[in-house]
N, C-alpha and C positions, 0 to 999 in steps of 0.2 A: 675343453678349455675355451676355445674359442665361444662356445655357446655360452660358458660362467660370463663370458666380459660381453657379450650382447644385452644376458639381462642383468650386468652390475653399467653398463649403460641406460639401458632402458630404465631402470629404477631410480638413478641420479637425474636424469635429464628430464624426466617428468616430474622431479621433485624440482629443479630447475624452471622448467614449466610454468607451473602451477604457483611460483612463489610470486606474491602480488603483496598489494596494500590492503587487501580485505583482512589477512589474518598475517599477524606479525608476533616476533617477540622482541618488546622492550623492558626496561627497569631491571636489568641483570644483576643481581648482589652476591657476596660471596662475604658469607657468616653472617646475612642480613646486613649489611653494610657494602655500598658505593665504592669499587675501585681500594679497597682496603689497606691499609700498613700496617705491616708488623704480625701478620697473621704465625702465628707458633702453635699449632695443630699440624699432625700429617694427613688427619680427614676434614680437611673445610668442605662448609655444604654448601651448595649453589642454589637459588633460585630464582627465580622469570617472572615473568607477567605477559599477559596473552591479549591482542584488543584483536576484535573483530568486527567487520558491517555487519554482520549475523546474528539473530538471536540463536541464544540456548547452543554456544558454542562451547565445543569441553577438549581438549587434548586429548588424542591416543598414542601418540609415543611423543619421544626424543631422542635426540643425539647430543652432549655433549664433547667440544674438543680442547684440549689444554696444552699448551706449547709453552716450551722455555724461550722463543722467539718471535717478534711477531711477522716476521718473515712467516716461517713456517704456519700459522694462523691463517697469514693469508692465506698461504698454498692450500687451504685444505685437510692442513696435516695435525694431528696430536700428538705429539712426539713425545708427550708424558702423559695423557691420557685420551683416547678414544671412547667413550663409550659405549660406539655401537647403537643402534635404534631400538632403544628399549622402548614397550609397547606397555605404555604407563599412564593414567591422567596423572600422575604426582609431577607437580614442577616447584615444590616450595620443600627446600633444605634436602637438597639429592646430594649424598655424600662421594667426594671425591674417592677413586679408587685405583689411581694410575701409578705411576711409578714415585718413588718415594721422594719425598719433600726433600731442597735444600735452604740451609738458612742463607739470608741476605741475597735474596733472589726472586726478581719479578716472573711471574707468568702470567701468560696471556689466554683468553678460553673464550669460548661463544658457543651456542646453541640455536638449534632450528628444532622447531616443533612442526607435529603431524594432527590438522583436526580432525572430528569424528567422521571427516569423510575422506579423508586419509588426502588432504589437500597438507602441500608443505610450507611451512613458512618463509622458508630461505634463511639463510644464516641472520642471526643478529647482527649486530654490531656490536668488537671486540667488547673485551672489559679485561680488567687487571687484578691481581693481587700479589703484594710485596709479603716476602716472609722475613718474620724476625728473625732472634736469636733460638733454637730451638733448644736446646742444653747451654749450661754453663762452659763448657769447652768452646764454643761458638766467642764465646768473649773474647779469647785469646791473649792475648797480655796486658789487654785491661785495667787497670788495678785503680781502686776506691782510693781517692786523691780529698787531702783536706787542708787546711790553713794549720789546724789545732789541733793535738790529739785531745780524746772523748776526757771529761772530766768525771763526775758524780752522776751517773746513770739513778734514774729515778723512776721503777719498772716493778710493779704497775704504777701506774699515776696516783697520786693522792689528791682526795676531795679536795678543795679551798680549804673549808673549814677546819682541815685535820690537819692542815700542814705545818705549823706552828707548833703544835704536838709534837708533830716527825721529825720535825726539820730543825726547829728551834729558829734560830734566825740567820742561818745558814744561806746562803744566796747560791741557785743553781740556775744551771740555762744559759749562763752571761756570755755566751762566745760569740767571738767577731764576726761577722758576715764577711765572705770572701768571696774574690771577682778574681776569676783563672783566666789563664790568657793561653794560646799556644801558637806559633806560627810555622806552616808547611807552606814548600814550594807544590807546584802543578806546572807540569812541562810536557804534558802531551793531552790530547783530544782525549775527554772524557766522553763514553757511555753510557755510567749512572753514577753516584754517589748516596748512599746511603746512611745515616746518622743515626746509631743507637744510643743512646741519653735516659741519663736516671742522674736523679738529683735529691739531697734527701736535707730536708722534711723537702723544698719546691727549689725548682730552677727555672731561668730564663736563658735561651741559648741563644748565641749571635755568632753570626759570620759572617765575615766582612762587613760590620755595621748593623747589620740587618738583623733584628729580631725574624728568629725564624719560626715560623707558625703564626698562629692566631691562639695558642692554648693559655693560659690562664690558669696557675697554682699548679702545675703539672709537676712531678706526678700524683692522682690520686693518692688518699691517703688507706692507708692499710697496716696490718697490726705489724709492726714495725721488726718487734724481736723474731716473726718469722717469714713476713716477706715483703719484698717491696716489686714498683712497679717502673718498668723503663719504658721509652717514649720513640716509635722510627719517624724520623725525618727521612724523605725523598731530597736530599739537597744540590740534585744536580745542575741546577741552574744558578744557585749564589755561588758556586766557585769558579774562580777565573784561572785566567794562564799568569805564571809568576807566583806571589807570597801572598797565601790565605791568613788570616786571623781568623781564629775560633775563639767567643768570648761565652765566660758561664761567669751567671751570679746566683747567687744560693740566698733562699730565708728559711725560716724553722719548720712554718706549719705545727703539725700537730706532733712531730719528731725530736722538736723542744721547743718548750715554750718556759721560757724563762721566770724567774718572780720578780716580777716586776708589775704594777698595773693593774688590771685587773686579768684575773684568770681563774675560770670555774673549776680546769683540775692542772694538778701542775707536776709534769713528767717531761723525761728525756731519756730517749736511744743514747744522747750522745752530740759531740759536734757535727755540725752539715760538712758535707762532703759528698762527692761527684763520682759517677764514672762513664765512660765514653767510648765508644769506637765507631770511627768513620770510614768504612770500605769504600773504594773506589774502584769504578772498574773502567778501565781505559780501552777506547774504540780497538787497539792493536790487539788486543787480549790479555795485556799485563791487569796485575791488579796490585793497591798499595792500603794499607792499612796506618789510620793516624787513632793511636791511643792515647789516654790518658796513662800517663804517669809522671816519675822523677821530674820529669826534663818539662815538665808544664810549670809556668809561674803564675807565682798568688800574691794578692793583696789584700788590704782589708776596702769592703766598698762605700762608697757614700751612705748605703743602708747604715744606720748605727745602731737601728732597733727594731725588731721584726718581733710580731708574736699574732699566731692567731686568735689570741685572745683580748689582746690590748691595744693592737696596731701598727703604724710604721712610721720611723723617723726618718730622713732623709737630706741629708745634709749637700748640699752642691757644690758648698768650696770645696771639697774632698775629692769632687770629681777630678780624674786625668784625663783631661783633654787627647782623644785619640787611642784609647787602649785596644779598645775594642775593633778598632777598623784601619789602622795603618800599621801595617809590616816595618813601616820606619820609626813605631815607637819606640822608647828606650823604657826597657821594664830591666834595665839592670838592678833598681834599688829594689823591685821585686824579690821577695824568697822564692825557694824552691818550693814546690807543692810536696808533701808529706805525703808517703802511704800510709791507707789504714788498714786492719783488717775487718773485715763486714762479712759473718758468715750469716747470710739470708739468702734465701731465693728470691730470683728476680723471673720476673712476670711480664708479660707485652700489656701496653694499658691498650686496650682497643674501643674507637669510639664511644670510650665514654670521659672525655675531656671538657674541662669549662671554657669557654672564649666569654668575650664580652658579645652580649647577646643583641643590645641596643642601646643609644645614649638617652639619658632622661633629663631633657631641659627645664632649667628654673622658669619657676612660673611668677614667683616675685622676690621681691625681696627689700629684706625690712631693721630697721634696728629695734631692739630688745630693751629692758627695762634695766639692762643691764650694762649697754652700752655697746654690744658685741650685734655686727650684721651678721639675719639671718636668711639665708637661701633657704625658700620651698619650692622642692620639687612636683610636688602635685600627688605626689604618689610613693608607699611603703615597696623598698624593693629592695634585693642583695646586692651586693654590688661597692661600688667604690668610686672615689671623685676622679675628674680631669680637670688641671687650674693651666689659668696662665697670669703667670704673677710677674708683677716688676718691682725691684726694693734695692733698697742699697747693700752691699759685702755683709752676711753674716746676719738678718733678718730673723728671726722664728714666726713663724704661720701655723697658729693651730686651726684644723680641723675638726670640729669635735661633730657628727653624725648623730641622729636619733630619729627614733619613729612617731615619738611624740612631743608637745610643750609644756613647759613647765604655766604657771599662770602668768607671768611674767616672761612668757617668751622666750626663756631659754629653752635647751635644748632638755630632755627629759630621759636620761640613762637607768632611769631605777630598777627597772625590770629586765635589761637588752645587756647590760654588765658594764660596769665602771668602775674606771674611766678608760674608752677608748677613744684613742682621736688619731690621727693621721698628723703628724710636723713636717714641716718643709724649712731650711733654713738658706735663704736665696744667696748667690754664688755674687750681685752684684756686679754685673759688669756691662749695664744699660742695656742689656737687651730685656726683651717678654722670655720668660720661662716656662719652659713646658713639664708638666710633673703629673704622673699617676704614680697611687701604690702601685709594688709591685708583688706582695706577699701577704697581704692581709685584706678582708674584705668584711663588712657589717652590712646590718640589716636596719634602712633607714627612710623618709623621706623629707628629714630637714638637716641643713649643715649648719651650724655656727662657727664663725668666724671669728678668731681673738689673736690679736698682733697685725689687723690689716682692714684695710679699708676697701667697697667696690669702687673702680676705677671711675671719676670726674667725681666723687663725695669731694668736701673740704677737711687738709690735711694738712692739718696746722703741726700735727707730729711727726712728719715724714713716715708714716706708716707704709710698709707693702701695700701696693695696689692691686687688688684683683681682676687682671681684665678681660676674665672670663672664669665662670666654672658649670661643670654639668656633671651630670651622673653618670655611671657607666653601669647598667644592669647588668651582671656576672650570672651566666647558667651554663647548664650541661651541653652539651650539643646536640643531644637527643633529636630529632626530626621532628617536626610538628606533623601529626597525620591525620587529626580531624577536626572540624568548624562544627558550629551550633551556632543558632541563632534564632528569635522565635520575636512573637509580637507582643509578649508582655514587656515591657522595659525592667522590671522587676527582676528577672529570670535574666536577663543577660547581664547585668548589673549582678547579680549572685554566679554568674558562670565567669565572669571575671576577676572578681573576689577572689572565687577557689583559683583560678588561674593564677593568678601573681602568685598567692603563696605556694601553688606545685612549683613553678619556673624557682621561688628564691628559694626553694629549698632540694631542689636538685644540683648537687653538688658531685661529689665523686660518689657521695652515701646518698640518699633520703634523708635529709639535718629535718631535724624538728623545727631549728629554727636559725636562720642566719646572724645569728649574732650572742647571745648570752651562752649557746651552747654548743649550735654547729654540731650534734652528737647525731650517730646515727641510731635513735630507739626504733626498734623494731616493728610495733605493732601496726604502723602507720603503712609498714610495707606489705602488708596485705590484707588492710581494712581501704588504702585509697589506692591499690592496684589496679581495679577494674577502671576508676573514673581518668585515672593517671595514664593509663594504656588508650582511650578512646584518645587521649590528645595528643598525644607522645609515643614515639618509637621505644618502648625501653629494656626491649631483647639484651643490649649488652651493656645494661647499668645492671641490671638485675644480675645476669651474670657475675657480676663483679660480688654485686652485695652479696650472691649466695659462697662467694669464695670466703669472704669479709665471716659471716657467720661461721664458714665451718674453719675458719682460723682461728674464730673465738671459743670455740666448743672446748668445753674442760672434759676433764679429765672422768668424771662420772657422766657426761653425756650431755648435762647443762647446757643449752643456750641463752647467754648473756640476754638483758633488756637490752642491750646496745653493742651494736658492731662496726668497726672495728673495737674490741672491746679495751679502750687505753685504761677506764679506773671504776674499779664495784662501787658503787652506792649501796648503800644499808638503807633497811625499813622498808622493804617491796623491791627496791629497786634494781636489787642486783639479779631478781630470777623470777619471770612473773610468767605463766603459760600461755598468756594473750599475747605477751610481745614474742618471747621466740616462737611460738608456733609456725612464723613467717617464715622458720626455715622446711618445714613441711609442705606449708598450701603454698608458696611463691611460686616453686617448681612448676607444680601439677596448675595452677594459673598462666605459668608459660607456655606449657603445653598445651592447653586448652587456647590462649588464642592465637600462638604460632606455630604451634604444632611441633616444637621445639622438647624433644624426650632428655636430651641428652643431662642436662642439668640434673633429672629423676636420676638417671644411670648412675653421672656422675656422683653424687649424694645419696643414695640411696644407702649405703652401710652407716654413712653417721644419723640421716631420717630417723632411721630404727633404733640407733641408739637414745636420739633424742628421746624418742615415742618410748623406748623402755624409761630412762630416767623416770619421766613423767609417771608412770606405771611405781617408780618406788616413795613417790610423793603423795598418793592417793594410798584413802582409808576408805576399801571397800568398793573400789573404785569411783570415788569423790576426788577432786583436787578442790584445797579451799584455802589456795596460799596467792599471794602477788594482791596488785594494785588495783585488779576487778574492771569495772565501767568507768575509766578515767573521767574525769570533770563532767560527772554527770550534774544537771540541776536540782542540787535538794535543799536542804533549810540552811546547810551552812557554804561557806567559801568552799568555791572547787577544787577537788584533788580528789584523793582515794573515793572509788564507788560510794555512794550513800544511799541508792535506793535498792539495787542490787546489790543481795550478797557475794561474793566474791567467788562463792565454790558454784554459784550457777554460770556464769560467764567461765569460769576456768574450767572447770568438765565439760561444757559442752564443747567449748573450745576442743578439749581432750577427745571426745568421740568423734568429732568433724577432721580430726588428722589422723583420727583411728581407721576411718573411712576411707579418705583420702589414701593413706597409707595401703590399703586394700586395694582400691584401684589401680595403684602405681606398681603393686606385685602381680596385679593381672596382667597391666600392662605389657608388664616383665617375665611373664610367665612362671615366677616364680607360686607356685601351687601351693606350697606348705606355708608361706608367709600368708596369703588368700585368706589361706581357712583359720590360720589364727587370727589375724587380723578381725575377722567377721566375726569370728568367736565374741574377741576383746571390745569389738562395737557392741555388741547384744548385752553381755556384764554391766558396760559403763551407760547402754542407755536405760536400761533396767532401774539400776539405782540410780540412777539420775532422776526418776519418775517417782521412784518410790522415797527421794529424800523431799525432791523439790513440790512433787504435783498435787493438790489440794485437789483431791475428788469432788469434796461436795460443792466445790461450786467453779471449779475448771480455771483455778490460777494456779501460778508457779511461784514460788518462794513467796514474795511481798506484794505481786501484781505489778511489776511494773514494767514501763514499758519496754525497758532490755525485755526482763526474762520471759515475758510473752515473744516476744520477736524471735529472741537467738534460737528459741525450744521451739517456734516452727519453722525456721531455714536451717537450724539444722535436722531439721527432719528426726525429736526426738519425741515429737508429740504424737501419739498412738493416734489410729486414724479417726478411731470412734471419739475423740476428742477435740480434735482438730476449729472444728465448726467452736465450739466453747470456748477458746482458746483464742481465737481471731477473734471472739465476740467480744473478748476482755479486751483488747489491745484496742480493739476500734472503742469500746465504751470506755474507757481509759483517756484515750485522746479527744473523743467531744465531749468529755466529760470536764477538759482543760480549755475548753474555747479552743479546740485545735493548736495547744500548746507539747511544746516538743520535753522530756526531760531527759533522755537517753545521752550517753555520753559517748567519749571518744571509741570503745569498743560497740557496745550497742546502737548507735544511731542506726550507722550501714545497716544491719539486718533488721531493724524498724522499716528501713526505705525497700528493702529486699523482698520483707514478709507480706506487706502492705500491697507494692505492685503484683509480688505472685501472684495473692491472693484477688486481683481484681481491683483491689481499691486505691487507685491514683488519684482518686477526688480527693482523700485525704489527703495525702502527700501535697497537693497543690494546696488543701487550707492551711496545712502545718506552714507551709514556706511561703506564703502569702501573705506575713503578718510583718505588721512592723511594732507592734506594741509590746513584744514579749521578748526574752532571749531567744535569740538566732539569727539567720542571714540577715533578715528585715533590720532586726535590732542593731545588726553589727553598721549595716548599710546607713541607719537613720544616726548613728554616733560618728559618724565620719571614716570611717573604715575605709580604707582602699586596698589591703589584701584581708586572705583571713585570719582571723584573731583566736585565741589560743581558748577565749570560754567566749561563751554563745552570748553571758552577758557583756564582751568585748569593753573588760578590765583594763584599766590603766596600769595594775600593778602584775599585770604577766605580759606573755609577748602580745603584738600584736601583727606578729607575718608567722602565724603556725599552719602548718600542713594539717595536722591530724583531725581535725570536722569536715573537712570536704568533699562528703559523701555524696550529696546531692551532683555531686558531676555526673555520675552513673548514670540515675535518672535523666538527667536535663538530655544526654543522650539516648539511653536505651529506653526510656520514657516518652517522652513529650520529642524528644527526637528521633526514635524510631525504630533504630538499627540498633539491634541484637544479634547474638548466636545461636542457631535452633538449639535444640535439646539434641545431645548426644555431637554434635558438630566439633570436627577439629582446626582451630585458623581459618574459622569464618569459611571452612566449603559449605554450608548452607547458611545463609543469613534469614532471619526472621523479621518483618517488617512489620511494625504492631506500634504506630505514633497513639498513643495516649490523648484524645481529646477531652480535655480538661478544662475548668473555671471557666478562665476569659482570654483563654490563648486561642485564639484565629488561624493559627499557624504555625512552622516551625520548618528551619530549614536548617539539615547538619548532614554531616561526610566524613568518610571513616575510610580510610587507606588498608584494607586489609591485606594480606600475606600475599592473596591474587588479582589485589586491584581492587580501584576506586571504588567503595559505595554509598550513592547519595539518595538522598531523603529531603523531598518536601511536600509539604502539604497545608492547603490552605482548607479553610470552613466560611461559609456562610449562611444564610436562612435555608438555603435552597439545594447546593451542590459542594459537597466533598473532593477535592483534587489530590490525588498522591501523584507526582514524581517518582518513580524511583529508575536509578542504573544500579546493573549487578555486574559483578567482573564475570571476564571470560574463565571458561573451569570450573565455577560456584555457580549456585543456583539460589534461590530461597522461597520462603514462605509468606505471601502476603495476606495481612490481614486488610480486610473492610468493612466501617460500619453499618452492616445490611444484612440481612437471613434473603433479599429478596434479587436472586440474579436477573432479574431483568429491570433491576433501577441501576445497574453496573456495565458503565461504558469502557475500553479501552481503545485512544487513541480515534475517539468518535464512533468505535463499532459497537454493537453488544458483545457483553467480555465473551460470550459462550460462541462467536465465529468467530473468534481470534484462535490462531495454532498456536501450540505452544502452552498453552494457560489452562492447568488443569484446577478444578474444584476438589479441594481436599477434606475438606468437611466445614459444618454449619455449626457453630454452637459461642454460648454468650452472648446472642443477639450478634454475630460477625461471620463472615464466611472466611474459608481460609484457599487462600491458591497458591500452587506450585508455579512456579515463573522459572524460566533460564535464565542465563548474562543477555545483556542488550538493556537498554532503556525501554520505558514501558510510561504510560500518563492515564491512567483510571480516572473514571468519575462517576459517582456515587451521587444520584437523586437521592434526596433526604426530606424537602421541601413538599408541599402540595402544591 
């Protein structure tokens, strides 16, 4: 015994020792997300991140500790889990395995790591995770609180156009908006307070005055008849000693949207209505519970009109001074809150909430030909206004928003949906007024102004004065995780473009577009995956959407064009293979760059159904139904594929998830799914070849440039082909002046097939044009996000997601950073900058699962420089333009006396090196 605690000294004490600032662990997450709330899992995973002085530094174990106190943390101790020194490099997504989860309960955890030379970290520094509700029982007396019972339910949704059909002239949707009140005493020292919150269609939650959060339209929106999402506040700090106020106001969302306005589809769950429970736990060890029910009172609120379709009115005489934040309010003339009943599951929404992202200041501002001032903001964005108005009792201020002008200066709704406009109607009583929506939001970069004047104009009508307004950008929360930026101005000017429109259309979904539709279509969520992932965090939006889809899944295995699925469209729209397949490849893209399985596991049984579905749609294994190469360029206006027929985008699409599907049973080790899988890939690529492949002269269907592209990324084109196949796609495109035609499906694997195969010259003359449709074009018409066709129409949107493909490139191109081949969450990274046209340079950084990695490199007549850092625990693959290692320096030496730096092989005129973690500065003679 005595000898066991000499060496469980000895082993502690030189881990003690040895813990310094050369090798540390920082960036702790738990579910990929910061100090998290509301986790509702009993296996959350953890993971780290490793810096080191050292190059080619890797982890060989860990220790994991997890305490329900942080007393106990400190000591040393895991009182819910220990995990022992596991003798591991894995430090990304280590699944918790200690004693069983409780709901509405912080825990506290840390880790030390051991590197390869069995040196120890020393403990981290703590981190936290709050658990939600884990069952419905966790609710406890709870109960779904509303103004109004539910009227005329409208489920599924119906088109615009058909609803005058359905409906006749029948008016649904129309109920009050309501503002609940409730007020508890606190009479002893609090330890935490925790706030469980769902609101349906959105809510805004306050206590004691104070809007609590920063979230924006919460909760996310979801298929309503089967589940919704609730929201944990930590609100241990807004409550005081004596009498709390808790204020909730409710708007529709997409839960109901009224007829009224404009609105693209027009459905309802039913009336809004709340529910809530606030645990508190008191330093003594008591605990007290404030729910929502009976004894809560309601009113109707200043909101008079909410729709996320058509806008918000907002009336301020209505306002009661004081509701929300003194205990000595009198809400006697208040009702009682109603119960409802609401059989849905309720869900933890986690990290994937909208806040106001930034404000966007007017850049001028002008009167119109119509007499109405108009604010420009400078820039197409989602989002919503901030005013400060002053007017006399009882005023109206319209807002009316858009993305474009009419010729005359107004504002220009035809394409974004009309009319929407934001009303404000001033309360009057001499002071400035401060007013944002608070449930509605569009997609805009001009506001007009009718009923008010900007503040020092001359006002002979006593009009409201505006004496301020600005934008408020609305997006997801998601992380920002990588920069680009290079020496063409063209190329950053086109990396911004796509950028605005991912930011407005990251919502709770992937919206096509913030404002006409706000719907989430599918195919966008894994044609702009890759470029969307180099910028953004978006582990737990995707999560969300893959729930969104398998709640839309029918009943023969179908997945919807769009999810949450609220109304079918006819004529392609309602089932097309290019859009759901997203719920296949999303998965296995998460895992690929987070290394994140679970989502696979999770979906894996309805995947397969999917993939059967599909399988009863196909003749002969063909699929030749849906919408095809959306807005591709051909003779007529964009929409359905024109150059591509429809059955080569949609099969091949079919075998790339037959594949897929393959992998993800290996993954799984399910062995009989493998071999049918492989089976069902050889059938459909078979006839695929033998419907689409023109032997005598090595095209597929019509030659163009989809179906050259999709048939060599997705690896259907037989190998003795290959070369004739690429030869059509390149003589295709300089056969168009280096003109683009491929649409919303085919672009991406234009850009995919192109760099594979070696040819980024193209790619750089494709998108280096300003005289034809695309970025150039969109950029030289005034564009400031992306626009919905490449000829950047006035009569569609002009803030759409689905073209911005080229993000992928401007990163794993021309900027650098890749994933080797077979790699999982970036453990080997591939460094291969693209030197191209007349870019000099490029500098971009990418936040991978284990840490930073950055990329630059500059060019001149004479010397090539790369920059590169690799995280600790990853390694990667550097390319250089040279076959000749002794024109290749690092850090001033010849690369071949440097340790560390292995030569991997020579070929394409490049050599390729093995590197570890550590920064590294090459330079590459090229010059005489």
């Amino acid at each position: 015994m005595k000898r066991l605690f000499i060496l469980f000294f000895v082993i502690f004490s030189s881990c003690a020792m040895s813990a310094n600032i050369s090798y540390q662990v920082y960036s702790l997450t738990c579910e990929q997300l910061k100090n998290p709330i509301g986790i509702d899992t009993q296996t959350p995973c953890f993971s780290w991140k490793l810096q080191s002085t050292q190059r080619s530094t890797q982890q060989s174990a860990y220790q994991i500790l997890v305490a329900d106190s942080e007393e106990l943390l400190k000591e040393d101790k895991g009182n819910v889990w220990n995990s022992g020194k596991v003798h591991t490099d894995a430090s990304v997504l280590i699944p918790f395995a200690g004693k069983k989860l409780a709901s509405a309960t912080t825990y506290y955890w840390k880790v030390r790591s051991w590197n390869e030379k069995k040196e120890c970290s020393g403990w981290s520094e703590p981190a936290t995770f709050i658990t939600g509700l884990m069952n419905e029982q966790d609710w406890g007396k709870a109960k779904w609180i509303a103004l109004e019972k539910d009227g005329k339910l409208v489920i599924p949704a119906i088109h615009a156009p058909l609803v005058q059909n359905e409906l006749k002239d029948e008016m649904v949707g129309r109920y009050r908006l309501p503002q609940f009140r409730k007020v508890f005493p606190v009479s002893k020292e609090i330890k935490q307070a925790l706030a469980y919150v769902t609101g349906l269609g959105h809510f805004d939650f306050f206590l004691n005055g104070k809007k609590v959060g920063d979230h924006f339209l919460d909760p996310g929106w979801t298929k309503y008849d089967k589940e919704a999402l609730y929201v944990t506040f930590d609100v241990t700090d807004e409550l005081k000693n004596g009498d709390n106020v808790i204020g909730m106001m409710l708007g529709n969302g997409f839960y109901n949207i009224p007829r009224d306005r404009y609105y693209k589809l027009l459905g309802s769950f039913g009336a809004p209505k709340m529910r809530l429970k606030l645990c508190i736990c008191y330093v003594d060890g008591s605990t007290e519970e404030i729910t929502s029910d009976q004894s809560w009172h309601v009113a109707v609120s200043p909101i008079t009109y909410s729709s996320i379709y058509g806008g918000e009115d907002y009336d301020a005489t209505l306002e009661q001074n004081g509701w929300r934040d003194v205990s000595s309010f009198n809400d006697s003339h208040w009702q009682e809150a109603i119960e409802v009943e609401q059989d849905i599951k309720l869900k933890s929404q986690i990290g994937t909430h909208l806040t106001v992202r930034e404000s966007v200041p007017v850049i001028t501002c002008y009167k119109n030909d119509k007499g109405y001032w108009v604010y420009d903001l400078g820039q197409n964005f989602s989002g919503i206004i901030r005013v400060k108005v002053k007017g006399n009792k009882k005023q109206a201020v319209i807002f009316r928003p858009g993305e474009l002008q009419n010729a005359d200066k107004t504002v220009n709704q035809r394409a974004t949906g009309a009319p929407f406009y934001f009303k404000y109607i001033t309360k009057g009583e001499g002071e400035i007024e401060n007013w944002q929506p608070q449930f509605s939001y569009y997609g805009f970069r001009y506001v007009q102004v009718e009923g008010a004047i900007p503040v020092g104009k001359e006002n002979p009508d006593h009009l409201p004065e505006i004496v301020e307004l600005e934008g408020l950008h609305t997006c997801n929360v998601a992380p920002e995780i990588g920069s680009f930026s290079c020496s063409k101005p063209m190329f950053n000017q086109i990396y911004n473009l796509i950028d605005w429109a991912i930011r407005s259309n990251m919502a709770s979904v992937l919206t096509d577009c913030p404002h006409r539709e706000k719907l989430g279509w599918l195919e966008q969520d894994h044609l702009m995956q890759y470029s969307m992932q180099y910028r953004y965090n978006l582990v737990s939006l995707y999560a969300k959407i893959m729930d969104d889809m398998a709640a839309s899944q029918l009943e023969n295995g179908a997945i919807p064009t769009i999810a949450p699925e609220y109304v079918r469209f006819a004529d392609g729209f309602e089932d097309t293979p290019e859009w759901g397949c997203s719920f296949i490849i999303c998965p296995w893209y998460i895992y690929q760059w987070y290394g994140d399985k679970r989502l696979i596991i999770k979906h894996y049984p309805a995947m397969k159904r999917y993939l059967e579905y599909l399988g009863t749609r196909a003749h002969n294994h063909i699929i030749a139904y849906g919408l095809g190469d959306w807005f591709d360029i051909g003779p007529k206006s964009p929409g359905y594929a024109q150059l591509t027929s429809n059955g080569v985008t949609a099969t091949a699409i079919y075998y790339y998830n037959t594949m897929m599907l393959k992998e993800m049973a290996k993954l799984l080790g399910k062995e009989d799914d493998e071999k049918s899988f492989a089976t069902l890939a050889e059938n459909i690529k078979k006839a695929y070849n033998d419907t689409f492949f023109h032997p005598e002269d090595g095209t597929y269907d019509r030659n163009s440039q989809t179906a050259s592209a999709i048939s060599l990324y997705m690896d259907l084109v037989t190998s003795e082909n290959k070369t004739r196949v690429l030869d059509n796609l390149v003589k295709d495109i300089v056969g168009r002046d280096y003109a683009l035609t491929a649409g919303d499906v085919g672009y991406r694997y234009v850009l995919r097939a192109l760099e594979n195969n070696g040819k980024s010259d193209l790619i750089f003359k494709m998108n280096s044009k300003y005289d034809v449709p695309g970025y150039g074009w969109q950029l030289a018409h005034g564009a400031t996000a992306l626009t919905e066709s490449w000829q950047a129409y006035e009569n569609v949107s002009n803030n759409h997601l689905m073209l911005g493909h080229l993000m992928e490139w401007l990163f794993g191109g021309v900027g650098g950073i890749r994933q080797n081949e077979n790699s999982i969450a970036y453990k080997t990274v591939f460094i291969d900058p693209q030197i191209v046209g007349d870019v000099k340079g490029a500098k971009t950084s990418y936040e991978s699962p284990y840490g930073r990695i950055d990329c630059e490199w500059k060019k001149d007549d004479k010397v090539y420089t790369l920059q590169v850092s690799i995280p600790v625990n990853s390694k990667a693959i550097v390319c250089l333009p040279t076959t000749d290692v002794n024109m290749i320096k690092e850090f001033g030496r010849p690369i071949t006396q440097q340790k560390g730096i292995t030569l991997v092989e020579t070929v394409n005129g490049k050599t390729k090196w093995a590197i570890g973690s550590g920064s590294y500065l090459f330079e590459v003679f090229i010059g005489k």
